[in-house]
C-alpha positions as CSV (number, residue, x, y, z in Angstrom):
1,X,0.4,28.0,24.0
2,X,-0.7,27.0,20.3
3,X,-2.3,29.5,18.4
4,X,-5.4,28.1,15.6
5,X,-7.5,29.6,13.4
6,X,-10.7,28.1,11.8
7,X,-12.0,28.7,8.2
8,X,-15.0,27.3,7.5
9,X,-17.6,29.0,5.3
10,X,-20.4,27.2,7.2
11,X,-21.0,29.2,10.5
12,X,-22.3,26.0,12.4
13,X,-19.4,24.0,11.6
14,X,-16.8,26.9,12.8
15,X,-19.1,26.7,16.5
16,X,-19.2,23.2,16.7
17,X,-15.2,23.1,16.4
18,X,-14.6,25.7,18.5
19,X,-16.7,24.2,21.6
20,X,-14.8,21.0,20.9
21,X,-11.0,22.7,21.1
22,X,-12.2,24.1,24.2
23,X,-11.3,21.2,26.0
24,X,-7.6,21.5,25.1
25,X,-8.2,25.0,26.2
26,X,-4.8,24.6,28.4
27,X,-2.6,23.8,25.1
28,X,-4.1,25.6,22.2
29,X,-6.1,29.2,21.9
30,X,-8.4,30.3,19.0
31,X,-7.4,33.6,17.9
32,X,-9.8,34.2,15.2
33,X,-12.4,31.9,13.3
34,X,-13.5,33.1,9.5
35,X,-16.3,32.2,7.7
36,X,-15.3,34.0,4.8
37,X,-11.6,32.3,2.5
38,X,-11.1,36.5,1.0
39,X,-11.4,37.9,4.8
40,X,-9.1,35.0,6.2
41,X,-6.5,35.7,3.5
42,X,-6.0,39.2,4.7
43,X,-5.6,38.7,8.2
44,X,-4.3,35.4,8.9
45,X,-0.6,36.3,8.3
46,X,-0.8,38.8,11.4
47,X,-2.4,36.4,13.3
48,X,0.5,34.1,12.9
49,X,-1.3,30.9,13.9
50,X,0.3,27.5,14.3
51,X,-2.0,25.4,13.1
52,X,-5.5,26.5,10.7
53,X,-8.3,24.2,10.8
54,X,-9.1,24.4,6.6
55,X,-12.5,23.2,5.8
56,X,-11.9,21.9,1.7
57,X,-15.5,22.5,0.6
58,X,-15.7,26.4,0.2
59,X,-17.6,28.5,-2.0
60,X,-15.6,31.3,-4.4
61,X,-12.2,29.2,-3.5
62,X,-11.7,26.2,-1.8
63,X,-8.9,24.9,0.9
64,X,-6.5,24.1,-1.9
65,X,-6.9,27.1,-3.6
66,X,-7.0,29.6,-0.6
67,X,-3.6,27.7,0.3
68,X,-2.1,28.4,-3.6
69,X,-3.6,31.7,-3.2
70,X,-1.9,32.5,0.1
71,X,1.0,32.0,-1.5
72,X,3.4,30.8,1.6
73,X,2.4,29.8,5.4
74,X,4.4,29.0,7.9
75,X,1.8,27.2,9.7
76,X,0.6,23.5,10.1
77,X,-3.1,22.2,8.6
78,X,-5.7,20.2,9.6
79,X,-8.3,19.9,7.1
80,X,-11.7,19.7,8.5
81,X,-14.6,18.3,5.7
82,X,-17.5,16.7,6.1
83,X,-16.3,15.2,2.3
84,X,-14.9,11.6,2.5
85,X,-13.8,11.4,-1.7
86,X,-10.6,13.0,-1.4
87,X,-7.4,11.2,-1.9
88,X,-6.8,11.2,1.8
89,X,-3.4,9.6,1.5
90,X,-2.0,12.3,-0.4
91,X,-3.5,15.1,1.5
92,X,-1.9,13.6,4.9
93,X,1.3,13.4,3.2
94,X,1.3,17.7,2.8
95,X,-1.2,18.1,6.0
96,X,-1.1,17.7,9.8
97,X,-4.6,15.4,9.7
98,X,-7.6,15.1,7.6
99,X,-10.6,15.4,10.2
100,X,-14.1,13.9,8.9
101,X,-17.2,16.1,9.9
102,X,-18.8,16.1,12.8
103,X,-15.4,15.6,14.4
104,X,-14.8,12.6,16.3
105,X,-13.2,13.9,19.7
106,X,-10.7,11.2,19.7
107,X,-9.1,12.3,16.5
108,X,-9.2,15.3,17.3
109,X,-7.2,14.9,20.8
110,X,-4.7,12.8,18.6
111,X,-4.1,15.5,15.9
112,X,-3.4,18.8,18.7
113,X,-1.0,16.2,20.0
114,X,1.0,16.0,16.8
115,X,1.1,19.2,16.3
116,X,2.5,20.5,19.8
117,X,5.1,17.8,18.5
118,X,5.5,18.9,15.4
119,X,5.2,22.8,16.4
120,X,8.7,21.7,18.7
121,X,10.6,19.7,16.4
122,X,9.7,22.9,13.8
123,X,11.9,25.0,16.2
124,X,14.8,22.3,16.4
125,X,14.9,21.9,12.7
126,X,15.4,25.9,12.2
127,X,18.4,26.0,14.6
128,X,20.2,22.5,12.5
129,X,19.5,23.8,9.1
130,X,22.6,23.1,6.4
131,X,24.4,26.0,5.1
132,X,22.9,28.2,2.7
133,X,24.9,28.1,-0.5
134,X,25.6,30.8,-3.3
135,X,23.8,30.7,-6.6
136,X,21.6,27.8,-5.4
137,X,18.4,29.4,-5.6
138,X,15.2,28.1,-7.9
139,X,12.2,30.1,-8.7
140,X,8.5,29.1,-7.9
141,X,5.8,30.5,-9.1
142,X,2.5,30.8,-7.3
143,X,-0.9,32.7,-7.7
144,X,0.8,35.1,-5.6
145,X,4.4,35.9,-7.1
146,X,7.1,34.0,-7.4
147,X,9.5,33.1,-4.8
148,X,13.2,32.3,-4.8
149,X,13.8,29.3,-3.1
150,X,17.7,28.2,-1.7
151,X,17.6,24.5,-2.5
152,X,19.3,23.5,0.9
153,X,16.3,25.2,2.6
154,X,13.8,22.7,0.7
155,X,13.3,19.6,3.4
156,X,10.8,17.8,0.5
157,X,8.1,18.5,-2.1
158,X,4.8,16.8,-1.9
159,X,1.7,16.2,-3.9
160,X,-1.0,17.5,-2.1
161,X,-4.1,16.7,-5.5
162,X,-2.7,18.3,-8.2
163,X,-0.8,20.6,-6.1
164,X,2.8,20.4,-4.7
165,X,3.8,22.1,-1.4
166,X,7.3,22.8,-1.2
167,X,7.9,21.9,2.8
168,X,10.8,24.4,3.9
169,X,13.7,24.2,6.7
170,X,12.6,27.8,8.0
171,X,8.8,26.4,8.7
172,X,7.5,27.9,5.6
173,X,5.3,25.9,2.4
174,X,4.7,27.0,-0.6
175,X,1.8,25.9,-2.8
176,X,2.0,25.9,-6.3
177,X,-0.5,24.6,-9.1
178,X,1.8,22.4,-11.1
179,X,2.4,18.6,-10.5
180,X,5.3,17.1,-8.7
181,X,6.6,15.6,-11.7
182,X,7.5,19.0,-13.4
183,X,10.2,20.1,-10.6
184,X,11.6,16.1,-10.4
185,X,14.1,17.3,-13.0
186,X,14.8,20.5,-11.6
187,X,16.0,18.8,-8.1
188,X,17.8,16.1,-9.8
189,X,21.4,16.1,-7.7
190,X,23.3,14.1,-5.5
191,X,20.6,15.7,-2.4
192,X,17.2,15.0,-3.7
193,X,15.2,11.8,-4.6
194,X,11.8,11.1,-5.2
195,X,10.8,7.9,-3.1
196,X,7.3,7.6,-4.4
197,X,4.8,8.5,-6.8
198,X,3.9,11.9,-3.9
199,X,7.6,12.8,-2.3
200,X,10.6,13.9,-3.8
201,X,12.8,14.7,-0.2
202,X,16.4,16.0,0.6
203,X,18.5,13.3,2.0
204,X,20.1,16.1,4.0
205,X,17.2,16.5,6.5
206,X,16.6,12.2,7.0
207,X,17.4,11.8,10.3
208,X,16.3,8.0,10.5
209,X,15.3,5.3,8.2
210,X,12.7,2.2,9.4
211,X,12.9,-1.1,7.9
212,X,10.2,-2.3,5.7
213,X,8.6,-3.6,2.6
214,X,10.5,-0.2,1.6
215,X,10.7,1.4,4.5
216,X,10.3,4.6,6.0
217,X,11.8,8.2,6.4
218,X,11.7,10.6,9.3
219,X,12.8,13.6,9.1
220,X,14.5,16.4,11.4
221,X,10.7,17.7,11.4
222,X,9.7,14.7,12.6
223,X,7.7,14.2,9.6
224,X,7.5,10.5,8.3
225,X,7.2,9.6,4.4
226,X,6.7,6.0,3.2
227,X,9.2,4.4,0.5
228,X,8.0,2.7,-2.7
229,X,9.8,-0.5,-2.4
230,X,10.9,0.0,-6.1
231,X,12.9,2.5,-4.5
232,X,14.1,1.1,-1.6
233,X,17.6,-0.1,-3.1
234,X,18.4,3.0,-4.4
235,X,17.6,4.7,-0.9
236,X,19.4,2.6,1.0
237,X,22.3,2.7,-1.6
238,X,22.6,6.4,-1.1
239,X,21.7,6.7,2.6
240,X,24.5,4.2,3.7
């Protein structure tokens, strides 16, 4: 059974999802719904959800910066706004889904199916992990500390606005208030690439690449990240 939690500041909003995930009361179970971004930051690491619904528009913090100030999560997102101005590519690229208030039904059926899919390939990925290496580690600093991150356990790094989320082998991200450009140097090595202007990804985690105008990546997560085609050749070059 999945386990979700809502945050939504508006108290209408949080009831209207909720009656709507009761239909897929046989898959997923709400274990708490928050109104509140301080309350939901001190509980929702017990609660150990799969999946929080994350409405953007909050008073105090909003969804990117109760992420950052979460420090790390090992749970998927769905963002749930009734704002349509975001850069909705780039937020899919670091969430599960991006739902539009009042949710359409449809979507939302389609999302809780990625993510019992992505909630199992999650628990595959943890058990095919590379190695951990010695002295590999880099530091990442966060509003909440700083973490010390074993490169091999990075699977990619993505822009999520002018965040980055550092998307890990052992199911946990980091968000961090700095642009991706400012760690491109630091994972410069024969494992990392950045194959477009909101990705840089360890080639150690592809697991399949899909022809294209540049193609595409899947990963052992079963994530899937576009290629620039200005980056294509290189890819392919050091894939195969």
């Amino acid at each position: 059974m999945l386990k979700a939690v809502i945050l939504d500041d508006e108290t209408r909003g949080s009831k209207l999802l909720s009656r709507k995930l009761e239909s897929f009361a046989s898959m997923l179970e709400i274990t708490a719904v928050f109104n509140d971004p301080m309350k939901a930051i001190l509980s929702i690491g017990d609660l150990e959800p799969d999946v929080l619904f994350l409405d953007v528009e909050m008073p105090g913090l909003n969804g990117f910066q109760f992420l950052e100030k979460l420090g790390s999560f090992n749970f998927e997102v769905i963002f749930t706004t009734a704002y349509d101005h975001y850069t909705l590519d780039a937020l899919r690229l670091s969430a599960l889904d991006y739902l539009l208030k009042p949710v359409d039904e449809d979507e939302l059926s389609n999302a809780i199916v990625r993510l019992d899919k992505k909630v199992k390939d999650k628990a595959v990925l943890k058990l095919n992990k590379p190695k951990k290496t010695l002295n590999n580690r880099m530091a990442v600093t966060t509003a909440e500390g700083v973490y010390l991150i074993d490169r091999t356990n990075i699977v990619r790094v993505e822009a999520m606005s002018n965040y980055s989320i550092f998307i890990l082998a052992d199911g946990k991200k980091i968000v961090v208030s700095k642009t991706l450009k400012e760690y491109e140097s630091m994972l410069d090595d024969e494992h990392f690439m950045r194959i477009n202007r909101s990705a840089i990804v360890n080639l150690d985690y592809v697991v399949k690449y899909r022809k294209g105008d540049g193609g595409t990546l899947e990963f052992s997560d079963g994530a899937e990240v576009e290629v620039s085609a200005m980056r294509k050749e290189e890819l392919v070059r050091r894939l195969f």
